[in-house]
Structures are given as C-alpha cells and as structure tokens.
N, C-alpha and C positions, 0 to 999 in steps of 0.2 A: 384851801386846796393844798394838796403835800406837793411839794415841788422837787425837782429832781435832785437837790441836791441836800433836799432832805434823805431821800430815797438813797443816795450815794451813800450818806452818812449811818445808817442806819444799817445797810447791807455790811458795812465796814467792821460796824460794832459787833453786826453777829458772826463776821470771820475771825477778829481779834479775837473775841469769847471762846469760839470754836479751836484757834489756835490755842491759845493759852489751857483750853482741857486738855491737849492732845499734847501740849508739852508736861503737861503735869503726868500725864501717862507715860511720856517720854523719860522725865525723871525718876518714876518709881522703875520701869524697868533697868534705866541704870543704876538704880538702887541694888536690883538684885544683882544686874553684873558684877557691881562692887564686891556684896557679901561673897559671891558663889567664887571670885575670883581670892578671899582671904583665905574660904573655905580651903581649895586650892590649895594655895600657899602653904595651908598650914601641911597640907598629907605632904608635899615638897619637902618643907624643911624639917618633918618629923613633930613639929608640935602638936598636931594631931594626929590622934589616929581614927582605923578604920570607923570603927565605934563611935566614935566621936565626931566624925564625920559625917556619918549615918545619921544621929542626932540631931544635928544642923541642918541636913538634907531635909527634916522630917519639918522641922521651925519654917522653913523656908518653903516649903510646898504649902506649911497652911497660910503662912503672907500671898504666897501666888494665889491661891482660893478665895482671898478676902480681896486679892487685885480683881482678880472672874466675877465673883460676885458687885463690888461696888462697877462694875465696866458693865453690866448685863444691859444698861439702858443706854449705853453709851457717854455717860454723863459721869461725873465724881464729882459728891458734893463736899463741902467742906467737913462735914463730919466725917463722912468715909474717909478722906484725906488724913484727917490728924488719927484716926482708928489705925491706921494702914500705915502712917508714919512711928507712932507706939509701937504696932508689932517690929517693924524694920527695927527701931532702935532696940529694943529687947533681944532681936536676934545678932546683932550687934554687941550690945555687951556679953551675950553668951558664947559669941564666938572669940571676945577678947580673953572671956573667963576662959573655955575651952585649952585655947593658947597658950596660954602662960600657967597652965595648973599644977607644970611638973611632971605628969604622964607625958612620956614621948610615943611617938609611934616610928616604926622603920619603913619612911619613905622606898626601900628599896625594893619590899615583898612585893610578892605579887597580885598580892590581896589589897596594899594600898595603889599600887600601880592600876590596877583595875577601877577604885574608886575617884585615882586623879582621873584616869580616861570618860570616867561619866561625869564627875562635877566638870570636868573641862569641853564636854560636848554640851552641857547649862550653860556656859557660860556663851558658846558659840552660838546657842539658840538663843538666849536672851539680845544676843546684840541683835540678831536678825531681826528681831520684833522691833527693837527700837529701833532700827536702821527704816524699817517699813515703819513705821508712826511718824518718822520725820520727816520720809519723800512724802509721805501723804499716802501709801499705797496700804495701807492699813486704818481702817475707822477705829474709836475707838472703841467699839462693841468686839469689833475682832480680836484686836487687842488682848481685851477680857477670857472673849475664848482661848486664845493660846495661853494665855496665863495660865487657864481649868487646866490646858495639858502639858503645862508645865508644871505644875501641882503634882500631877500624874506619874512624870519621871521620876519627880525627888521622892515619891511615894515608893516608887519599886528602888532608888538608891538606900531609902530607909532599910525596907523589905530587905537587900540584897546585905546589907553590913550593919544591920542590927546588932547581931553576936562576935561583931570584931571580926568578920574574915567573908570576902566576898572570893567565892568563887566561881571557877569558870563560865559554869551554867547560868549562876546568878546575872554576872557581867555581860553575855549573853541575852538573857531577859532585858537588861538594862539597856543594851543594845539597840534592842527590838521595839523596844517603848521611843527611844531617842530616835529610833529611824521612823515610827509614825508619826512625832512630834513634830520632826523636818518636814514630811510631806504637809503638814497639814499649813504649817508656816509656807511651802512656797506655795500651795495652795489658795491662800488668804491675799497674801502677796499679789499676786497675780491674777486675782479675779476683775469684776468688772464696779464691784464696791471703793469708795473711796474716802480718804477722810473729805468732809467740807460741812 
C-alpha cells in the first residue's frame, strides 16, 4: 500500500525536478542578459561597431532558436543543455574577439545610438522572461516561445546594421518587432498557464 508519506515524497521530487528545469531556463536567459548587455557595452565604449554588432545580434538570435526549439516540450534535456551552453560560449568568445580587434566604432552616431536603443530593449526583454520563469508566471514551453521572438528581434537588428549604418526606418522596423515582442511577454505573463 503507498502510504502518504510516500506520496509526499514523491510529489516533492517532481516539484524539485520541475524546479531545477525552470531554473536552468532561468540561467540560459540570464545567459543572454549577460551577452546582449557586453553587446551593449561594446557600441558604448566604441569597441564595437554597428556591423559588428549586427553580427552578434545575428549569433545570438540563433542561440535564442536553439533555446525555442530545446523549450518546445517544455523539458531541456542534458544534451540540449551542453548544445546550447557551446553555442553561448562561442558567442562569447566572438564577442571578446569582436572587442578587442582594434576596429573602433563611434558610440556617438546616430546609427550606433539606434543599435544601443535596440540591443538595450533585448536586454529589457530578456530580464522580463526570466523575471516571469522565476515568479513561476511563465512555464517553461512559454519560455521557449519567447525565446522564437526573441530570435525574431535580433533577426531584424541583424537585417537593420548588416552594412555598418542603421537607419531611421530600420530602427523603426526594429521598434516594431520589439513592441510585439513586449506584448507578447506580458501576454504569456499574465495568462492563466503556469510553471509546476
């Protein structure tokens, strides 16, 4: 006969479990915070530029895609984990290489002032997701989805300073992607899905 304090024990392991995925979700998204915020840094203090930045934007959207995809079932198994930990560190050393290559960029244009404004609205969205993964107000299949559209942003930030110079209209476009990314995070947020 299973007795309740088997039952106790049992329910506990599969919360722990379920915790411990959902912090591992937790960590990759502060994983991207990290990069998206060196990213940053660098159009700031001129060690990158637009171009260069573009680049990175592009590395980092397909890690977001390989977060969407290993998230789809809600689960991250250990292979997905060290796959998706590889790409993070490779976008990592490229943005150390980036950095320090000797090409400067002039934080002051207007054309990197436009790409600080979008890598710095990534970075506002990624905290959001991992802020939702932590209350609990996000599972982690949702997760995965915002991930897909955060893929999506760094896609049009690619798109937008591919050729070293984002303008207006681009940054606009860029905008426009960021402002459905937002709805779709308070969206998820605030539905009636939960992590457990």
């Amino acid at each position: 006969m299973f007795k309740t304090s088997h039952l106790i024990a049992a329910l506990g392991l599969s919360a722990l479990a379920a915790l411990a995925n959902a912090q591992t979700a937790a960590d990759m998204t502060q994983r991207d915070i990290n990069q998206e915020t060196r990213i940053r840094n660098g159009l700031q203090d001129g060690s990158l530029t637009t171009r260069e930045a573009a680049l990175l934007e592009k590395r980092e959207g397909a890690a977001d895609r390989m977060q969407a995809n290993a998230l789809k079932d809600g689960k991250l198994s250990d292979a997905e984990r060290a796959r998706i930990t590889r790409a993070e560190n490779r976008n990592s050393r490229a943005i150390t290489t980036a950095r320090g290559n000797g090409v400067d960029g002039n934080p002051l244009s207007a054309s990197s002032q436009r790409m600080q404004a979008g890598v710095q609205r990534d970075i506002n969205q990624q905290q959001r997701i991992e802020n939702g993964i932590q209350s609990g107000q996000l599972s982690n299949k949702e997760a995965g989805q915002l991930e897909r559209g955060q893929a999506r942003t760094n896609r049009q930030e690619f798109r937008a300073g591919r050729d070293g110079h984002v303008g207006a209209g681009e940054a606009r476009a860029v905008n426009n992607a960021e402002n459905r990314q937002s709805a779709r995070i308070h969206n998820k947020r605030h539905n009636a899905v939960t992590r457990g």
